[in-house]
N, C-alpha and C positions, 0 to 999 in steps of 0.2 A: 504493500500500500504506500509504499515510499513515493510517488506518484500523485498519490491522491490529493484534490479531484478541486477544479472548478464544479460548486454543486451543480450550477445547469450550463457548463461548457463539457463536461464531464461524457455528457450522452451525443455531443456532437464537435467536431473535431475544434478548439480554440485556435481563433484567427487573431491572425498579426494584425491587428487596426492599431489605431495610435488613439482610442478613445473609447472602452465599453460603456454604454448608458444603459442602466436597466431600474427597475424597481424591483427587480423579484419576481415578476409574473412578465413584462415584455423587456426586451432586451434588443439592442441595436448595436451597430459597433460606427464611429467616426472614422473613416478611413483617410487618414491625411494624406497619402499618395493622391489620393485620386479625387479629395474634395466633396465626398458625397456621404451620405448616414445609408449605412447597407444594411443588408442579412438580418430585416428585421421581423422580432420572432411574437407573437401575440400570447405564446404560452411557451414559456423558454423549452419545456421538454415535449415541443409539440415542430415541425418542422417550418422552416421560413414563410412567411405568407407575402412578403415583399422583398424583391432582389435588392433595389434600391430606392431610391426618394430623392429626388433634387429640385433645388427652386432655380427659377427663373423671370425675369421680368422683363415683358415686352412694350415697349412706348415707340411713338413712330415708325410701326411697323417691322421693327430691329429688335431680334430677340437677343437677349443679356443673358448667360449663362451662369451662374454666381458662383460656379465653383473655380470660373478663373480668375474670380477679384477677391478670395478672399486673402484677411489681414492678420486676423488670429481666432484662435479657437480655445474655450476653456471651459471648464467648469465654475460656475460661482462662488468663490472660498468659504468653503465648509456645507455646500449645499450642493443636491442633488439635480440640480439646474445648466443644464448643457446651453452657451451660448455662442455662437457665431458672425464674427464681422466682417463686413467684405464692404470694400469702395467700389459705386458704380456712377460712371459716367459722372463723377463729381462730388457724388451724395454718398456717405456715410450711412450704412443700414447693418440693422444687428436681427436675427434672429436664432430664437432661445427656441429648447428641447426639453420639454417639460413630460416625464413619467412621472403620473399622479400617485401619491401616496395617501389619499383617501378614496381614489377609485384606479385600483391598480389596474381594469382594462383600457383604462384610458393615455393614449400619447396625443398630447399636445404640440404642436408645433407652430409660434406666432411670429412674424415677421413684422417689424417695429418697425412704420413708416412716418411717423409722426415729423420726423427730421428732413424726409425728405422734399427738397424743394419745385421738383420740376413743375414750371408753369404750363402743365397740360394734363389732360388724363392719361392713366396709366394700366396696365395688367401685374399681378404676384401672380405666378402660377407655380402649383407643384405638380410634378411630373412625378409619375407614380409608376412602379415598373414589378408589377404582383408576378409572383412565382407562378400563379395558375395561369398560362398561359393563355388560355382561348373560353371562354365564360359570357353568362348574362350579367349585366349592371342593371338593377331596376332602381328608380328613381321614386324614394318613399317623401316626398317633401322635401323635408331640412335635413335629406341626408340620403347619402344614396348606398347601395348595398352591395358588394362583389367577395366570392371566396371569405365567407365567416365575417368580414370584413363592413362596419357600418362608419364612412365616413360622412363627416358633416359638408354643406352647401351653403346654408346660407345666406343672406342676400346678395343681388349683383356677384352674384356666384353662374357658372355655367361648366357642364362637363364636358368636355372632347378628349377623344377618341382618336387616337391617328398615329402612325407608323410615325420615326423622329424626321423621318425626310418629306413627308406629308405635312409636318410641322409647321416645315419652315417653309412650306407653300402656303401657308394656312390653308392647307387641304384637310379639313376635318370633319368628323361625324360628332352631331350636337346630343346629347341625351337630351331625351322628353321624357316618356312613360318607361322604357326598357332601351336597352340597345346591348348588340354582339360586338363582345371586343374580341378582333382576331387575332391568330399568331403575329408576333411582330409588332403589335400596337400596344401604345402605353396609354395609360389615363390620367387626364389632365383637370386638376381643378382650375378656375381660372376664376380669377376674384378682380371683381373690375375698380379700379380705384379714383376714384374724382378729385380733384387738386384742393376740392375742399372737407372732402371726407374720407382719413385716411384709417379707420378701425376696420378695414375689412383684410386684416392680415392673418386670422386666425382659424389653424386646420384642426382638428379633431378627429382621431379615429381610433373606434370604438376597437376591442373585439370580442367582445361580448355580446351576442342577440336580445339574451336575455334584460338586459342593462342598459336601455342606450335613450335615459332622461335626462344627458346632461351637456349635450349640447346647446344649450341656454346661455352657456357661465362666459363672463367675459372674461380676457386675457390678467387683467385685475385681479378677478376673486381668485382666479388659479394661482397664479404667483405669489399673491398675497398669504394665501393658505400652504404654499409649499415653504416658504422663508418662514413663516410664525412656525413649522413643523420642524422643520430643521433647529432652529432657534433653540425650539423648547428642550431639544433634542440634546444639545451642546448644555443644558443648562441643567440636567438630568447628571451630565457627568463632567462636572465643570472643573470639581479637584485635579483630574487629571488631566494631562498633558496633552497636546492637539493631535499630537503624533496615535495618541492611545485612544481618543474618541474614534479617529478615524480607522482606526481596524474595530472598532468595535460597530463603526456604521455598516463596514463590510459585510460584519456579522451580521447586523440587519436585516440589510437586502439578501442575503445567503435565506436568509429564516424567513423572510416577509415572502416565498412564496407560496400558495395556498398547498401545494405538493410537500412541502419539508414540512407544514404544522400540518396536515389530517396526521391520520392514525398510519403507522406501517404498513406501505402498500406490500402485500405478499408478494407482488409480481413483480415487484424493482430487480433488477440488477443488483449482483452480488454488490459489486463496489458501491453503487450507487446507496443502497441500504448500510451499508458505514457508516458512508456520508451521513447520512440522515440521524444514525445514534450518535455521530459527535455534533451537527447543528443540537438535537435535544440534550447534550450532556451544556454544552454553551450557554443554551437557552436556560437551562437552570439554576445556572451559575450568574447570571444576567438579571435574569426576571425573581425567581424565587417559587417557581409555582411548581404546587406540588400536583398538581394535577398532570405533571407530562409524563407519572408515573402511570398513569390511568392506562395510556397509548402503546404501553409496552406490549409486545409478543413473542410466544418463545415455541411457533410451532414451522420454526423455517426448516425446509427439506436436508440443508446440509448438517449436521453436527457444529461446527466450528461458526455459523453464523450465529445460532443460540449459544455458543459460547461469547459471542461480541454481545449480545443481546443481555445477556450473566452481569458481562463487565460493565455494561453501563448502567444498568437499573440498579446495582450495588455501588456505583461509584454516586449516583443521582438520589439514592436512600441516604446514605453519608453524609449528602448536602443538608436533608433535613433531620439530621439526627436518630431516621427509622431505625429502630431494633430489629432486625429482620429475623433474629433467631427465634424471635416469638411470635413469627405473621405466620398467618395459617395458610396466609395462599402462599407463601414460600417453600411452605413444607408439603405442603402436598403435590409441586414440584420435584420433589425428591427425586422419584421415579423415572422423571422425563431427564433431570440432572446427569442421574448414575447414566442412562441411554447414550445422552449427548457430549458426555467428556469421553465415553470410549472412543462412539462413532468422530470424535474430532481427533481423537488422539490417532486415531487410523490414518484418517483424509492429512495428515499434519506426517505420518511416514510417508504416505504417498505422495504428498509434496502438491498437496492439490491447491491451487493458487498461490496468494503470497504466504507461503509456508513460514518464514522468517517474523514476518508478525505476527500471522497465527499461532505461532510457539511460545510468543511473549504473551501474550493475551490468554491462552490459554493455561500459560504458568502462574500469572497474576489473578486468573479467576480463580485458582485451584488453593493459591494462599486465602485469599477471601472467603470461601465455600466453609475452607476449615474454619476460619473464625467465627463463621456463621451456625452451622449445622455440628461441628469438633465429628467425632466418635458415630452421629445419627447418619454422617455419610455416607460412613457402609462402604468403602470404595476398596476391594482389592486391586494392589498393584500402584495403587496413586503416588508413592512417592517413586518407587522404578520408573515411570511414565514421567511426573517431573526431572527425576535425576536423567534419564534416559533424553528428552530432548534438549533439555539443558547443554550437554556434551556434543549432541548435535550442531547445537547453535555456536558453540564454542568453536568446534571443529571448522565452521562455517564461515566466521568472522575475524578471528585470528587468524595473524601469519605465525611461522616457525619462530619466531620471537615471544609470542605472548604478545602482541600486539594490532591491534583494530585496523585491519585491512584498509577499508575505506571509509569513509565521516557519515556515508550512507547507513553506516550501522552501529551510531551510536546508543541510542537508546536501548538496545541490545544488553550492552552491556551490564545493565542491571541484574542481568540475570546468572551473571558468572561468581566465580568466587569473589572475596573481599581484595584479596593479594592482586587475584588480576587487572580489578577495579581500580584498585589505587595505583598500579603502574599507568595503567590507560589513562586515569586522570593525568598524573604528569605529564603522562605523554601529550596528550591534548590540550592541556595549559600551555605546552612549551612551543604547540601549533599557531599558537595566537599570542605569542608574543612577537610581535611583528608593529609597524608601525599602523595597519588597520586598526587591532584588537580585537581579529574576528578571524576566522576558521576562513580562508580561499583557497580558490580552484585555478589557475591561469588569469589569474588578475582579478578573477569574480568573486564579489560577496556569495557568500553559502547561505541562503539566506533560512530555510528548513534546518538544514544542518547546528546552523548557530544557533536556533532557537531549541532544539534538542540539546544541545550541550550546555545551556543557562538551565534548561530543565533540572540537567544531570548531575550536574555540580552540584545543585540547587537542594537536593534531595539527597545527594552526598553530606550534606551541612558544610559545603563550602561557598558561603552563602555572598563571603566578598567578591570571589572570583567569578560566581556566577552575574551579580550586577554588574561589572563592569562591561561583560560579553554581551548582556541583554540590552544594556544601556549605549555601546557602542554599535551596535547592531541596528537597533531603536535610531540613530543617529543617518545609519543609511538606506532604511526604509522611508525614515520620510525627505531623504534629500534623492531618490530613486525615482519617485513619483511614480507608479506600474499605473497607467490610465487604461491599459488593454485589456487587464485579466484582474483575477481577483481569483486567487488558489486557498480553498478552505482550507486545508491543511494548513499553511500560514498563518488566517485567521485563527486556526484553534490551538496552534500551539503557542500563538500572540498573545491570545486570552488566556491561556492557562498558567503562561509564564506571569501577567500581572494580576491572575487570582492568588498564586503561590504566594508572591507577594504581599498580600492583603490589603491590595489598591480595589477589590472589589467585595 
């Protein structure tokens, strides 16, 4: 699991853009090569419903393509609000990418004309490029309908239809009641603009059927409600540092999407179900609710998944002080327990997935079990079975030195002797004493790696050596700025390193 997982890049391969926008339920990426918001996804674990989306503006019969003027491109500091600035033909115009966080099927997209001066009327239009290729559009009033997809119109709004070289003929098909868009042709809002009435910059689209009353809202009350969100948000976690809100907003949006908080789909992906019990081990740590105990299940097909399933609902009792040795629905689990630590101790010789973590996981449940259950366990062979892949893992991770092969496999080492422990700490102290103060690769921050060895230390009771790593570390994650991805793995071992701490 060393890999693990952008939670919803995870199910489709993560792209190099130079900007992800998401809320947790829709997701886009800023492509800075190329100028344009692409690959955008309406339910991130659901596949593309638009290739891409670009603005343009036509006046005097001269269309403006605005991904060749733009100036800069950013995020609003410390908000969720993607903006865009581009010079045209004189005029200074910005517009913002707004994923709602009170109506996560909603994106927003407003193009702020208010500045602009031309003494003439004018066209904003966005050029719309849907994955479904060949489809009906029907035209429901104040919004019109394609592939799941319910965008808004609007006033002095009109839709065309037309291949991009039909375009610029202004050869176009107009929507009325319905219209066929064919192979090759894109869909064009086109919002007509008066030199004295310039509020008609704002796109909306739904993707929700079910949901689609709030095309009403002006540019205002969205904005306004996403900065007071955000606001509230920073002021929630104000002691800490800016650097620590913002992996924790990561967290967020990782959890804000309706897929990570229902209950344990049985039919996820192995990996993907990982994911999903460290977002709820976060979430509890974060929130405090003990209700994510509720959500738990422990009848997954493989052995070693109910063994993750073990480790977290026993790490997430411990948050609220459960006694577990006296739950009765613990105990009557027994039976399914004794089942599932052999069938994983099998699947864990057979090396079936990440065997390397599932050796650790499964030796960390097996300490737990006994604190829990002592002697009611009933397990013959459970310490052969720990001693047994312990050595494995040894055998594994160590070179002919007694020494930790690669930094990939730090966390590991918890599980070897005390002797070998304390040589590999020195050893990895002596790695990072460099002028970074941090564990590299060919010039690269390690950036998992390092946050595993502040862990390690940490838990060693080498408690100065570990801040300094986390702290230095901490230093080039926020001078790093990653706008493209967002890797949960990072986020949880971000958070876990300043729970340890007792910054939360």
């Amino acid at each position: 699991m060393k890999n693990l997982i952008l939670v919803f890049l995870f199910l489709f391969s993560i792209l190099k853009a130079d900007y992800l926008i998401t809320n947790g339920e829709i997701a886009l990426f800023y492509d800075g090569k190329n100028n344009v918001l692409k690959n955008v996804r309406g339910k991130i674990y659901h596949k593309e419903k638009i290739a891409n989306l670009q603005i343009l503006l036509i006046k005097d019969y001269k269309i403006y393509q605005v991904r060749d003027y733009y100036t800069q491109v950013e995020f609003k500091e410390g908000k969720n609000i993607f903006k865009m600035t581009y010079t045209v033909d004189g005029q200074n115009i910005s517009t913002y990418v707004i994923l709602s966080n009170e109506d996560r099927n909603n994106m927003y997209i407003y193009t702020d004309l208010k500045n602009v001066n031309w003494n003439t009327d004018y066209r904003i239009v966005y050029k719309i490029s849907p994955m479904l290729l060949t489809g009906n559009i029907l035209n429901n009033g104040n919004y019109f309908e394609y592939d799941d997809m319910n965008i808004s119109t609007g006033p002095n709004t009109q839709i065309f239809v037309a291949t991009e070289t039909n375009l610029e003929k202004f050869k176009v098909k107009v929507l009325e009641s319905s219209l066929v868009k064919e192979l090759d042709e894109r869909i064009y809002v086109v919002k007509n603009v008066e030199k004295n009435n310039k509020n008609n910059g704002l796109l909306t689209i739904n993707f929700n059927k079910e949901n689609i009353n709030k095309f009403n809202l002006s540019f205002e009350d969205i904005y306004g409600k996403e900065i007071k969100f955000w606001d509230n948000f920073d002021k929630k976690y104000f002691y800490l540092r800016k650097s620590m809100i913002d992996q924790i907003k990561n967290f967020y949006i990782i959890n804000s999407n309706s897929f990570a908080q229902s209950s344990l789909n049985m039919n996820t992906s192995r990996a993907n179900y990982l994911t999903e019990l460290k977002v709820r081990y976060l979430n509890a740590i974060l929130n405090r609710d003990e209700k994510i105990l509720s959500k738990f299940s422990f009848e997954r097909e493989k052995g070693i998944q109910n063994i993750y399933s073990y480790y977290y609902y026993i790490k997430i009792s411990n948050l609220f002080n459960i006694n577990l040795s006296n739950n009765e629905k613990a105990k009557k689990l027994l039976p399914s327990i004794r089942e599932n630590i052999n069938k994983a101790y099998q699947e864990i010789l057979d090396k079936e997935g990440d065997w390397l973590s599932n050796s650790f996981i499964f030796c960390e449940v097996l300490e737990e079990l006994k604190l829990i259950f002592g002697s009611n366990l009933n397990l013959q062979n459970l310490e052969l079975m720990k001693k047994d892949i312990k050595n494995r893992v040894e055998k594994e991770i160590l070179n002919s030195n007694g020494i930790i092969k690669n930094n990939n496999y730090i966390k590991y080492l918890k599980l070897l002797p005390p002797k070998t422990i304390k040589n590999n700490s020195n050893f990895l102290l002596k790695q990072v004493n460099n002028s970074y103060g941090v564990l590299m690769e060919d010039d690269n921050v390690q950036y998992v790696e390092n946050l595993e060895l502040a862990l390690f230390l940490y838990e060693q009771g080498l408690t100065e050596e570990s801040d300094k790593i986390f702290y230095a570390l901490d230093y080039f994650m926020r001078s790093s700025q990653k706008q493209s991805e967002i890797y949960t793995e990072e986020v949880f071992l971000y958070i876990k390193n300043i729970y340890y701490r007792g910054l939360l």
